[in-house]
NUFIBA-279736 format. One line per field, with one value per residue (C-alpha): residue in one letter; residue number from 1; z, x, y. Coordinates in Angstrom, 2 decimals, padded with zeros to 5 digits. Layout:
BEGIN
code <- c(a, ...)
pos <- c(NUM, ...)
pz <- c(Z, ...)
px <- c(X, ...)
py <- c(Y, ...)
***
This chain:
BEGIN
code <- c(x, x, x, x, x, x, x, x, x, x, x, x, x, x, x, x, x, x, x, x, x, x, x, x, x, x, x, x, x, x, x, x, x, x, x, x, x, x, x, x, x, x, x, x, x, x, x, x, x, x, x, x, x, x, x, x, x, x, x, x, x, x, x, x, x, x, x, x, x, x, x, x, x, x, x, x, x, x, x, x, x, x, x, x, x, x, x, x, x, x, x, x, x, x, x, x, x)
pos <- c(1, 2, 3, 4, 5, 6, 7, 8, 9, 10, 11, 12, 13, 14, 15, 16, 17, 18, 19, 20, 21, 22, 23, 24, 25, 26, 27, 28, 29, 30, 31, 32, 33, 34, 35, 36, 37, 38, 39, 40, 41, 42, 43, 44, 45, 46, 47, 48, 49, 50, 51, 52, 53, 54, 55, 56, 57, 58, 59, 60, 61, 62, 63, 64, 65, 66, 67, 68, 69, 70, 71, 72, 73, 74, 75, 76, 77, 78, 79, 80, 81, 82, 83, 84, 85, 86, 87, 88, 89, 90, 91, 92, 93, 94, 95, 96, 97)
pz <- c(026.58, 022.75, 020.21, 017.91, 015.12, 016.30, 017.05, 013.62, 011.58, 013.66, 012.70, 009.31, 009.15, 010.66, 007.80, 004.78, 006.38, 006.67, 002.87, 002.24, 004.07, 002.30, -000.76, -000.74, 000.82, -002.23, -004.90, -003.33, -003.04, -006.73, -007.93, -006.63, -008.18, -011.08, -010.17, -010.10, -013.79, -016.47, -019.32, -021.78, -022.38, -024.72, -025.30, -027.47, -029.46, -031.21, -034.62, -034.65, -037.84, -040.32, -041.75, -038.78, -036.63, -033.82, -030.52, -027.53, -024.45, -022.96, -019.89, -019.24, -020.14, -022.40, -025.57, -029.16, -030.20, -032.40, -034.34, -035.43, -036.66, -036.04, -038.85, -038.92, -040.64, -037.51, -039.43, -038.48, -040.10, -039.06, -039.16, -040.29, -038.45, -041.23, -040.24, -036.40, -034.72, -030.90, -029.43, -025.54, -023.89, -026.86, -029.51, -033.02, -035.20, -039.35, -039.55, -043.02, -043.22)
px <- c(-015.30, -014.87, -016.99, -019.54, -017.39, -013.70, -015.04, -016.49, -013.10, -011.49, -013.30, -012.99, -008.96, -008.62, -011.48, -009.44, -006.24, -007.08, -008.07, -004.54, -003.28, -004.92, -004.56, -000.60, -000.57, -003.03, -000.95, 002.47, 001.48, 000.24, 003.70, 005.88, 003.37, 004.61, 008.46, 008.33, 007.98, 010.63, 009.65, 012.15, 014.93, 017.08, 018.62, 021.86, 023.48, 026.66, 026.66, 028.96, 027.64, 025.15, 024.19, 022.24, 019.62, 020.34, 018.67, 017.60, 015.86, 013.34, 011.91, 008.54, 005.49, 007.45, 006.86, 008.62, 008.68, 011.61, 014.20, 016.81, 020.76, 023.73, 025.98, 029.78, 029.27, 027.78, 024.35, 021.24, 018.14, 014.70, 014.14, 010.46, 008.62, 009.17, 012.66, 011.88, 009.52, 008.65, 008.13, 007.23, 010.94, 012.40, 013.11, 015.22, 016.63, 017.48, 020.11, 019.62, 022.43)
py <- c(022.18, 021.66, 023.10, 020.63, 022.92, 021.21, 017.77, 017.72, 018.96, 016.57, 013.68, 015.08, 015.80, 011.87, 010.53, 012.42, 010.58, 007.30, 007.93, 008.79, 006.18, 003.48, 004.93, 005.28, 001.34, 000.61, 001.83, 000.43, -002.51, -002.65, -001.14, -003.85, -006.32, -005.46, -005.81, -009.03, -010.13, -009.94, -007.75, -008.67, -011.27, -012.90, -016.47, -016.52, -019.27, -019.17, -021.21, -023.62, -025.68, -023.36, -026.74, -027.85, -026.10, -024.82, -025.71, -022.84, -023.96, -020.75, -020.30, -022.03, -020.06, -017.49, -016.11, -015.54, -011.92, -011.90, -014.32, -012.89, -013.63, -011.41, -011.88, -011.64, -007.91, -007.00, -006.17, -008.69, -009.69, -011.74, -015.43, -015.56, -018.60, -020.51, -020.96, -021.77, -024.42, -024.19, -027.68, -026.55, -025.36, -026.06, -023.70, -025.34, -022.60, -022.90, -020.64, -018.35, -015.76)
***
C-alpha cells in the first residue's frame, strides 16, 4: 500500500509540472508573437532630376522615423519635415543636398 507521504509528493511533483508546462507554452507562444512584425525598413529612391520631388510609396500603417539623402561623397544628412509631406501611402521628397 502507498504511504499518505508518496501520494501527496506525487500530486505535488505532477502540480509543479503542469506549472512548467504552461508556463514554457505561455511564453512561446508570446515570443513568436512578436516575430511576426517588421521592426525596421527602408524605401530607396535614386534622384534622377534634383529639381523635382521625389515620390516613395510605404507600406500601409507605417511610420516616418528618418529622411535622409546619401550624397555622391558618400556622407548623408537629414531632410527636416519641412522638406517632406506624407499624403497616406504616399511619401513626396524635396531633395536638399
Amino acid at each position: 500500500m502507498i504511504e499518505p507521504k508518496q501520494i501527496m509528493a506525487i500530486i505535488v511533483a505532477m502540480m509543479m509540472l503542469a506549472v512548467g508546462v504552461f508556463s514554457f507554452f505561455t511564453i512561446w507562444v508570446g515570443m513568436s508573437d512578436i516575430e511576426e512584425f517588421a521592426v525596421s525598413g527602408s524605401e530607396c529612391v535614386t534622384v534622377t532630376d534634383p529639381s523635382i520631388a521625389q515620390t516613395v510609396t510605404i507600406p500601409a500603417g507605417a511610420t516616418i522615423t528618418r529622411v535622409y539623402e546619401t550624397l555622391n561623397t558618400g556622407s548623408s544628412q537629414n531632410i527636416d519635415t519641412g522638406n517632406y509631406t506624407q499624403t497616406g501611402t504616399s511619401v513626396s521628397i524635396n531633395v536638399t543636398g
